[in-house]
C-alpha positions as CSV (number, residue, x, y, z in Angstrom):
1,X,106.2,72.4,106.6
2,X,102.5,71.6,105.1
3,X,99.7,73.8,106.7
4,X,97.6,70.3,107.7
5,X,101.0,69.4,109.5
6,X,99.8,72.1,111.9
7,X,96.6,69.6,113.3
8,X,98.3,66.8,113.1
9,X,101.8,68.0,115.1
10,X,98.8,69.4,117.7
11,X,97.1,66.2,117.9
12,X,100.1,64.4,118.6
13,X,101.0,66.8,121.8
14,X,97.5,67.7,123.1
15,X,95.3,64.9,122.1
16,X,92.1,65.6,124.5
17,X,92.9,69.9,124.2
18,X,89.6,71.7,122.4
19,X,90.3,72.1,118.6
20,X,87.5,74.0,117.2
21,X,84.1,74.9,118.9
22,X,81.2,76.7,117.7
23,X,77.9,77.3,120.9
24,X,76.6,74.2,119.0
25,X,79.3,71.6,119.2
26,X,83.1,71.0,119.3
27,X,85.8,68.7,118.5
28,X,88.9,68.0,120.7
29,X,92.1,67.9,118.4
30,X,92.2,64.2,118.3
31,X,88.5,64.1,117.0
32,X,89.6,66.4,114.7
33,X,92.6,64.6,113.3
34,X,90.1,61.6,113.0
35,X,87.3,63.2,111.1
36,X,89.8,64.8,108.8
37,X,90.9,61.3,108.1
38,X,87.5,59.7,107.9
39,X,86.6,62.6,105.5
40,X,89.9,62.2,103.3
41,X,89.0,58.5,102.9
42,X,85.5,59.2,101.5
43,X,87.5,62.0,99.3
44,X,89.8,59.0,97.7
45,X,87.3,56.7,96.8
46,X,86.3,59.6,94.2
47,X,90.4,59.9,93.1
48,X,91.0,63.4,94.9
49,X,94.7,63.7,95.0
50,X,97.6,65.9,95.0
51,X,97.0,68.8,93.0
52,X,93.0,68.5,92.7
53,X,90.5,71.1,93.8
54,X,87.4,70.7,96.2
55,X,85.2,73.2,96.5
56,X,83.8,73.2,99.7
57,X,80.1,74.7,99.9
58,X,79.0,74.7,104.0
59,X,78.7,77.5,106.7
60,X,81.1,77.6,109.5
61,X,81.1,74.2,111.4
62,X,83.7,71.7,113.3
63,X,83.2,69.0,110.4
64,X,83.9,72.2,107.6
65,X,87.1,72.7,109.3
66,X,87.5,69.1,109.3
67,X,87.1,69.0,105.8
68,X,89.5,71.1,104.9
69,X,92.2,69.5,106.8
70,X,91.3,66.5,104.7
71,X,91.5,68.0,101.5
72,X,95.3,69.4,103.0
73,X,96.0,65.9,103.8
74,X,95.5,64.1,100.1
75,X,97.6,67.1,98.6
76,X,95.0,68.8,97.5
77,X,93.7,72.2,97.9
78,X,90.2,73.5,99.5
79,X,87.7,76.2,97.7
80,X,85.7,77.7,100.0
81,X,82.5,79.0,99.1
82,X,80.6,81.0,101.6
83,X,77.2,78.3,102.4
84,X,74.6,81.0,101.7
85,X,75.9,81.4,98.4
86,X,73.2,80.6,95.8
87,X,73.7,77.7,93.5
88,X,74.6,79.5,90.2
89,X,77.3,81.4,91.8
90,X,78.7,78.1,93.3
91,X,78.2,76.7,90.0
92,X,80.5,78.9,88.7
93,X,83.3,79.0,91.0
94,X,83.4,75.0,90.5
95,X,83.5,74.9,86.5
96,X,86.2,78.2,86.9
97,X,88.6,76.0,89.3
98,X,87.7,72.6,87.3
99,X,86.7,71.2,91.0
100,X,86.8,67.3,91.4
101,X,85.0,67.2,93.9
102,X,82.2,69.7,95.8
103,X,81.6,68.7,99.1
104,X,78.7,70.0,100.7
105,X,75.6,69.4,102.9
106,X,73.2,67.1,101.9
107,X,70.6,68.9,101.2
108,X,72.4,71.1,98.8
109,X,73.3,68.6,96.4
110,X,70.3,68.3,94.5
111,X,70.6,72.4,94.4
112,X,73.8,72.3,92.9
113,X,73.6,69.4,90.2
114,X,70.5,70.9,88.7
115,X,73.5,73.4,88.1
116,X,76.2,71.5,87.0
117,X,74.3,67.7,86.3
118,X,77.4,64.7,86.2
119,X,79.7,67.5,85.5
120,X,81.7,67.1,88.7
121,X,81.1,64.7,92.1
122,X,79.4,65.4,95.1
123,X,80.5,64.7,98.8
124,X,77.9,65.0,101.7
125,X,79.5,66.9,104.8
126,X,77.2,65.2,106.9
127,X,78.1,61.6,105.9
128,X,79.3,59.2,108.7
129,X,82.6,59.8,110.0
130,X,83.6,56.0,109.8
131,X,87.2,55.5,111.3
132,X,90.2,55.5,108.7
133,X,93.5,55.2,108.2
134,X,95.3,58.3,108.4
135,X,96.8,60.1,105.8
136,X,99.3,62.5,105.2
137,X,100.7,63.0,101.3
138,X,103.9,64.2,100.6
139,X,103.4,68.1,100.1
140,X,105.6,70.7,98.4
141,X,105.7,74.2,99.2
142,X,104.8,75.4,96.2
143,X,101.7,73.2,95.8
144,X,98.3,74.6,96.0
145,X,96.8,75.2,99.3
146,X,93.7,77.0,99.1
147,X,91.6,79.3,96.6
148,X,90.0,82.3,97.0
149,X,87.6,83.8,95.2
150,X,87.3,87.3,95.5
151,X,84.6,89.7,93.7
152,X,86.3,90.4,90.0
153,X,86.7,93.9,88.5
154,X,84.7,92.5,85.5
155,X,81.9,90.7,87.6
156,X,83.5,87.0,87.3
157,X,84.9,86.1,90.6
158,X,89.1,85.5,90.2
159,X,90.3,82.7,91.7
160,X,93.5,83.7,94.6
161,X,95.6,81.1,94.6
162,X,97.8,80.8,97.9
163,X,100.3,77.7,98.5
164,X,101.5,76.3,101.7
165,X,104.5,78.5,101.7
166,X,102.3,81.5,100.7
167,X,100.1,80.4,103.7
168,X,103.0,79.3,106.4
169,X,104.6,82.0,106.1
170,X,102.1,84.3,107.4
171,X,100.5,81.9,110.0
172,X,104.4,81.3,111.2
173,X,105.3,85.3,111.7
174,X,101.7,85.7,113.3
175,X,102.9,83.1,115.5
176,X,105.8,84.8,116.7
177,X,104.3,88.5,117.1
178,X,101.4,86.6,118.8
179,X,103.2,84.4,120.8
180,X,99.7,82.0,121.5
181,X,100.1,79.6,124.5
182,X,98.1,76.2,124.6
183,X,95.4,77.6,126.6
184,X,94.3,80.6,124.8
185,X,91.1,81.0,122.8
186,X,91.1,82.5,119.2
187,X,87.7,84.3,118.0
188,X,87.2,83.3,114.4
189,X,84.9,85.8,113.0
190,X,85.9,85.9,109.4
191,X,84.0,83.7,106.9
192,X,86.1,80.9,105.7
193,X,86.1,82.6,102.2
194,X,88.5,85.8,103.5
195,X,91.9,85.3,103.9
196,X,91.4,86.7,107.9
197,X,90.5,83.2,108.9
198,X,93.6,81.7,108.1
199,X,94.8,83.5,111.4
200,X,92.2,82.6,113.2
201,X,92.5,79.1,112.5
202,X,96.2,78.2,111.6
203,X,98.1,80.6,114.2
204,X,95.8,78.7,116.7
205,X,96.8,75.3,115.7
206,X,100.5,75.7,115.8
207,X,99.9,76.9,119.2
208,X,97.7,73.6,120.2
209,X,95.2,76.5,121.5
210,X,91.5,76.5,120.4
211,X,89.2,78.6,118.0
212,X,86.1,79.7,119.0
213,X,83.8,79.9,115.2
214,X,81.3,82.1,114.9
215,X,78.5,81.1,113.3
216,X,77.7,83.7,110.0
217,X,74.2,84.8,111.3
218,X,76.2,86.1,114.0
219,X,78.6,87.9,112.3
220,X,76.3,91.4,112.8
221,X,74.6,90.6,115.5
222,X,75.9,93.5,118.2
223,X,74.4,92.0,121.0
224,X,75.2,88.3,120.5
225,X,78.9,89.2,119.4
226,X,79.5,90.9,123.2
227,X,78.2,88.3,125.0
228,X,80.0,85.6,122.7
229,X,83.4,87.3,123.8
230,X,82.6,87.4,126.9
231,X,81.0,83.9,127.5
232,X,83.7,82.3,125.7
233,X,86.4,84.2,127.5
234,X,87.8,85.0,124.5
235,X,91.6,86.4,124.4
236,X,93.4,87.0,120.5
237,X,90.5,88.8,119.1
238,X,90.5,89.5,114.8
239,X,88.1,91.4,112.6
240,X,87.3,93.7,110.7
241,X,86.7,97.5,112.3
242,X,83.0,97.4,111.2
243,X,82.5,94.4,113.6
244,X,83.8,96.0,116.7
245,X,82.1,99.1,115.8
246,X,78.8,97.9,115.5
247,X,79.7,96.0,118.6
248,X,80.4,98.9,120.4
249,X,77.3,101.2,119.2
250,X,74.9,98.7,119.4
251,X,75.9,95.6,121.5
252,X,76.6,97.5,124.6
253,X,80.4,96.2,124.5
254,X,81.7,99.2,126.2
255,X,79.0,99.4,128.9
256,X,80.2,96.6,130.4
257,X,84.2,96.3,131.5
258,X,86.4,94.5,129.2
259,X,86.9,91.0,130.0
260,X,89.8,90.2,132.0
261,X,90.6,87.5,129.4
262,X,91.0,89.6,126.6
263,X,94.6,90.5,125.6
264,X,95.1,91.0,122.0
265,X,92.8,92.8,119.6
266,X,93.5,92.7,115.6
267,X,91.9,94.4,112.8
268,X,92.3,94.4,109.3
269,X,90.4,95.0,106.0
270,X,89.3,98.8,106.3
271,X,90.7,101.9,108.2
272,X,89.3,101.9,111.6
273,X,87.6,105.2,112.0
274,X,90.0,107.2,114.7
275,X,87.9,108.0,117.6
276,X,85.8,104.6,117.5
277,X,89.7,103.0,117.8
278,X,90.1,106.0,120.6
279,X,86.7,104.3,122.6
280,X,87.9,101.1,121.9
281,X,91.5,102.0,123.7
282,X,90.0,103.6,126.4
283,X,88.0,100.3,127.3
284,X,90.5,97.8,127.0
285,X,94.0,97.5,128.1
286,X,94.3,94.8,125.5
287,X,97.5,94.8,122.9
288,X,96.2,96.3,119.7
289,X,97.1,95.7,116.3
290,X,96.1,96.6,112.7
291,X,96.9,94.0,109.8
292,X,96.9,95.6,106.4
293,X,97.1,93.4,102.9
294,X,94.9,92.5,100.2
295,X,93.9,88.3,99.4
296,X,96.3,88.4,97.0
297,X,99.5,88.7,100.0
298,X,97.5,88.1,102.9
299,X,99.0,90.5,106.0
300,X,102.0,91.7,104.6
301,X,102.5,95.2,106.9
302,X,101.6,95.7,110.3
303,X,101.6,98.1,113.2
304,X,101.3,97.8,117.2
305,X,99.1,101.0,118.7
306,X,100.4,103.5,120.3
307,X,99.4,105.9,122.6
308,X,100.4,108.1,121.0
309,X,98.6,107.0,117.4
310,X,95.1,107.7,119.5
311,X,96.0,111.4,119.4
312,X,96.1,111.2,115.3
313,X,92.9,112.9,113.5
314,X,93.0,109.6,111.0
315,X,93.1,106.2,110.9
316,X,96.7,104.5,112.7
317,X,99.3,103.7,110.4
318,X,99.6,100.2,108.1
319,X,102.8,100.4,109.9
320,X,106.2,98.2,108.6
321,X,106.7,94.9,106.4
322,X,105.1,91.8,107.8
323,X,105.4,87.8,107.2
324,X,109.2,88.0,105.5
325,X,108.1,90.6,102.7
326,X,109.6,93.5,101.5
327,X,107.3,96.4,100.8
328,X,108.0,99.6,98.9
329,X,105.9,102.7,97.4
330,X,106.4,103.9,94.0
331,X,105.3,107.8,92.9
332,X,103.2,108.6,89.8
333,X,106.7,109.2,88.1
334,X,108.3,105.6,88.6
335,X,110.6,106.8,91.5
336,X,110.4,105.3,94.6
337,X,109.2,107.2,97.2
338,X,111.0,108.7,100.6
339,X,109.4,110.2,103.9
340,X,106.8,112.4,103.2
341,X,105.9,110.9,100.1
342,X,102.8,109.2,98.5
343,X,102.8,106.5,96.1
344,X,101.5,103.3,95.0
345,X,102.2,100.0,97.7
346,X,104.3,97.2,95.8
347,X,105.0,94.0,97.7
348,X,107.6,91.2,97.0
349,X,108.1,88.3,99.3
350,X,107.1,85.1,100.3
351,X,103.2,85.5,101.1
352,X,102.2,87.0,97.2
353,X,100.4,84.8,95.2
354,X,101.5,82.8,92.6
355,X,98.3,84.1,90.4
356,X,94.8,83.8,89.6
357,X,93.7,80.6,88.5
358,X,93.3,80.4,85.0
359,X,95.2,83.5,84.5
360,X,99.3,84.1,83.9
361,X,101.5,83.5,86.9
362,X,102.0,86.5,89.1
363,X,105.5,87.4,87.8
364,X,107.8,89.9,90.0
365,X,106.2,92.2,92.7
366,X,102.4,92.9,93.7
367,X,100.8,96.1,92.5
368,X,98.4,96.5,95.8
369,X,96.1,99.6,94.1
370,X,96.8,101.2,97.2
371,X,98.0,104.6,98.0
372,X,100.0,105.2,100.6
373,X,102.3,107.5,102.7
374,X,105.9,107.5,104.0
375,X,106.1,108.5,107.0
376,X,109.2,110.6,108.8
377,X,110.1,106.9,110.6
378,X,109.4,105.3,107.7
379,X,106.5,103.4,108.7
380,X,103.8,103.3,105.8
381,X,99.9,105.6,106.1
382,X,97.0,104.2,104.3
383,X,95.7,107.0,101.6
384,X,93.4,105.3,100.1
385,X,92.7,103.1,96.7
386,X,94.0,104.5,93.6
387,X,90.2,103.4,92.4
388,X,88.9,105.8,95.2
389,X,91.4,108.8,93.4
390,X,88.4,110.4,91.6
391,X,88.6,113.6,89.8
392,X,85.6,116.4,90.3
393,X,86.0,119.6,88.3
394,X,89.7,119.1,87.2
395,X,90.6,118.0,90.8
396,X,91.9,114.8,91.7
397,X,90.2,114.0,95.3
398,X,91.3,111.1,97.6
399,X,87.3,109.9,98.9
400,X,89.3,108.5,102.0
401,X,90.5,111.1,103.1
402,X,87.1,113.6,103.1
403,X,86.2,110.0,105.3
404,X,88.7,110.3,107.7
405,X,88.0,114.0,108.2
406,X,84.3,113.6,108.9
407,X,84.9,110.2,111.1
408,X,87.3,112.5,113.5
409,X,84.2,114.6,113.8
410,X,82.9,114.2,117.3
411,X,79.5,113.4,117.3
412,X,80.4,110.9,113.8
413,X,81.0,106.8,114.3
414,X,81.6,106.2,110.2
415,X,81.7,107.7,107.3
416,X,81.9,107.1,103.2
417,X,82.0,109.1,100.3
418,X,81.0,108.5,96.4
419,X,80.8,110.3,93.5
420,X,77.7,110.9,91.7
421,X,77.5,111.9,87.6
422,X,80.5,112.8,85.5
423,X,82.7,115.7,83.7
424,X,81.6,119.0,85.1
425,X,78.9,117.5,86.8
426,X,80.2,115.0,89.3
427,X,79.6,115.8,92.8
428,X,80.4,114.5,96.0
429,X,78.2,112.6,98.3
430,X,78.7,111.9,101.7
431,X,77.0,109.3,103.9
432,X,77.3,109.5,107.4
433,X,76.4,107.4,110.8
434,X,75.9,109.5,113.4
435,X,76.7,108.3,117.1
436,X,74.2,107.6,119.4
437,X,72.6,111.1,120.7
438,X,74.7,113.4,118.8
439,X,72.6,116.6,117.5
440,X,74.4,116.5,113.4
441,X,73.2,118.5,111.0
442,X,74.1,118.6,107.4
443,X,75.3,122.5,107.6
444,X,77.6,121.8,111.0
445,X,79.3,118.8,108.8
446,X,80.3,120.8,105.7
447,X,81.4,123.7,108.1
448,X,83.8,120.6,109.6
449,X,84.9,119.4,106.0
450,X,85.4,123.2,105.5
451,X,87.7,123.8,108.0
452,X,90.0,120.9,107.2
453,X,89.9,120.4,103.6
454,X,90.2,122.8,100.2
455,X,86.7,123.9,98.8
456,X,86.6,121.3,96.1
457,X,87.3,118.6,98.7
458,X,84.0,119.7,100.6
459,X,81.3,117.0,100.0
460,X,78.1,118.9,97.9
461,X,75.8,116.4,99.9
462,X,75.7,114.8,103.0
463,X,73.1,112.3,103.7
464,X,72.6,110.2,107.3
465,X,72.3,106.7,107.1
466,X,73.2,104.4,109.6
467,X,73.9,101.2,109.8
468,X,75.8,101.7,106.2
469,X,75.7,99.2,104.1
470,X,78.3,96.2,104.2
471,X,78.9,93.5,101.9
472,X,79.4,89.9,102.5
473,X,83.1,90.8,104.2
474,X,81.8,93.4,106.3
475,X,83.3,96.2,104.6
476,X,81.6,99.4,103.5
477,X,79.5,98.1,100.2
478,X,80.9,101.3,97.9
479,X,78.5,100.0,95.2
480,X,75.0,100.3,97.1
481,X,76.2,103.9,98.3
482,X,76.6,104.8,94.8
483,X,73.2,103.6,94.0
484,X,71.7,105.3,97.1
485,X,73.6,108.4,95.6
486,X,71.3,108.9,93.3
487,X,68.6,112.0,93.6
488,X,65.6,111.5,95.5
489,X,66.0,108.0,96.8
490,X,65.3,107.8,100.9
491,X,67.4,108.6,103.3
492,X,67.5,108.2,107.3
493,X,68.2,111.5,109.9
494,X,70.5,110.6,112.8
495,X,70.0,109.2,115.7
496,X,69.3,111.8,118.4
């Protein structure tokens, strides 16, 4: 079945049920349906049809997710591009994908085509959503549903091309471990542009249930994020760990009890730092669940908590297969691995991409970059990326794990680690957020890494900066570290 079937099956069965809903405005599914339609009509008058791209340049709105649908609908597929992009980064993203069509804002317009001039047609989001007739093209699943762009190794963004069957079949398996009724409320915290909205939005559509968007100025905003789960009674919770984190250091979530609403809580995109999942445990009796896979497969491992995982000094396990694919880890020497093992993550199935765009089709299984564990039950650790697997003084050093070491410190709420210099003279720096009225000291820290990790695992340096730096996803932004790395520039002391 197509993704957009999802709305429209919805539509059908709960007509007048909340859709989509941001604090500023909302559509029931019916308005939905009918502004995809209204949208899909303007999008024909230009020739978008099955197999086109429209890049889609807008913040997180009703009428964006609107849009979308009515790209789905013509057989096309959507581009999203996060709205605070600037125009030459947009500009590119539409030449790379050969767009049709860029629909957008109004006042953006005139932005962009000093970009791209009559190279490619504009669509104003905000246009009048005049009724139309509705419209549903025949859809394979191996068409094109959506593309992501993701930050490229070379500093051109690559293009993640996901079909409906790549997309169903996650959004179907989330389904069932979910198990959403009608009535519950999705959080959608995720910008449109990473692959953890497509939960948000899709698993919440095949149930008929609504999705609560937050807006992106929110997205960091401790204090606003608590009282948005709280005022919107929020119940299948997804984000990155960062997001609860901050949430829990500085919005005062775990000062107030958890909301009786609240019964699942997913996390994906970055190990969760072990005792800020222990405070989150202790405050919630919520299912929780981390979600581990890169854009290019979506979630293709999970694993349910355990009480017993809370008792771990690192992060919870990535857990077992997910979504109908088959995962497997592969040692330096081409073997594959058994329990107690570390190698490289491969995945096969039917979530992995069929490429890039632009680039040769993805052919056989998915090389994730990611090291990882087998476990004695054969569920899967995270190690760490094989891009993180530096080498200091003839050493090869695994910067997750010197993380996870420090973030099981007590008085420690995240950590990172980067290298600084090269051959004899790389060291490692640590950067470290302290929790709030914990006494740290650089000395007590090293004496922790000390006791857990060989001597040429123990971090040379170990500055305090807190909040760390994130990028536009949230995670830990590895590349501004580095650059803070570098002798002499300011750093912060701990809180006290």
């Amino acid at each position: 079945m197509s993704l957009h079937q999802l709305v429209i099956d919805a539509a059908a069965r709960r007509p007048d049920a909340p859709a989509v809903s941001t604090p500023s405005g909302s559509l029931s599914y019916a308005e939905l349906d009918a502004a995809a339609d209204a949208i899909a009509a303007r999008l024909v008058r230009h020739g978008v049809g099955r197999g086109d791209r429209v890049v889609l340049w807008a913040g997180k709105s009703p009428a964006t997710v609107a849009a979308m649908q009515a790209v789905l609908r013509l057989g096309a597929a959507y581009v999203p591009v996060d709205g605070s992009s600037p125009p030459a980064r947009v500009a590119t993203i539409v030449r790379d994908c050969a767009a049709a069509v860029v629909l957008t804002n109004g006042e953006k317009i005139s932005r962009l085509s000093a970009e791209l001039g009559e190279q490619v047609r504009y669509e104003d989001l905000d246009g009048p959503y005049d009724p139309a007739p509705a419209v549903n093209a025949d859809t394979a699943p191996e068409d094109l549903a959506y593309i992501l762009y993701t930050s490229g190794s070379t500093g051109v963004p690559k293009g993640v091309c996901l079909t409906h069957e790549n997309a169903r079949a996650f959004v179907d398996w989330a389904y069932d471990v979910l198990a959403p009724e009608p009535d519950d409320r999705f959080a959608n915290h995720a910008p449109f542009t990473f692959d953890l909205s497509v939960l948000d939005l899709y698993a919440a559509f095949r149930a008929g249930a609504s999705v609560h968007l937050i807006p992106a100025e929110l997205s960091f905003a401790p204090k606003q994020l608590v009282e948005f789960v709280h005022e919107q009674q929020i119940t299948i919770w997804y984000s990155v760990p960062s997001a609860l984190a901050v949430m829990m250091r500085h919005g005062g979530l775990l000062e107030r009890p958890a909301p009786d609403s609240l019964h699942t809580v997913l996390f994906a995109g970055e190990p969760f730092a072990i005792g800020q999942l222990r405070d989150l445990a202790a405050w919630t009796n919520a299912r929780m669940m981390n979600l581990y896979g890169p854009t290019e497969t979506n979630v293709c491992t999970y694993h349910v908590v355990r009480k017993e995982d809370l008792g771990r000094d690192r992060p919870v396990p990535i857990g077992v297969a997910a979504s109908g694919d088959r995962v497997w880890v592969v040692r330096d020497d081409g073997i594959i691995a058994t329990a107690g093992e570390e190698g490289e993550l491969l995945v096969d199935g039917p979530t992995v991409m069929p490429g890039y765009w632009g680039h040769p089709p993805q052919r056989g299984p998915y090389s994730t970059g990611d090291i990882v564990k087998v476990l004695l039950d054969g569920t899967l650790d995270y190690v760490g990326r094989r891009d993180h697997m530096v080498k200091v003084r003839g050493h090869r050093v695994e910067l997750g794990e010197i993380e996870a070491v420090l973030e099981n410190h007590p008085g420690v709420a995240e950590a990172a680690a980067v290298t600084v210099g090269e051959g004899v003279d790389t060291r490692l720096v640590a950067f470290v957020a302290a929790r709030p009225g914990a006494d740290l000291g650089v000395l007590a820290l090293r004496q922790h890494l000390a006791e857990h990790l060989p001597r040429y695992m123990v971090a040379d340096e170990v500055r305090f900066l807190s909040p760390l730096p994130r990028n536009g996803n949230g995670k830990i932004d590895r590349t501004a570290l580095a650059a803070r790395a570098v002798p002499n520039l300011p750093t912060e002391r701990p809180v006290r």
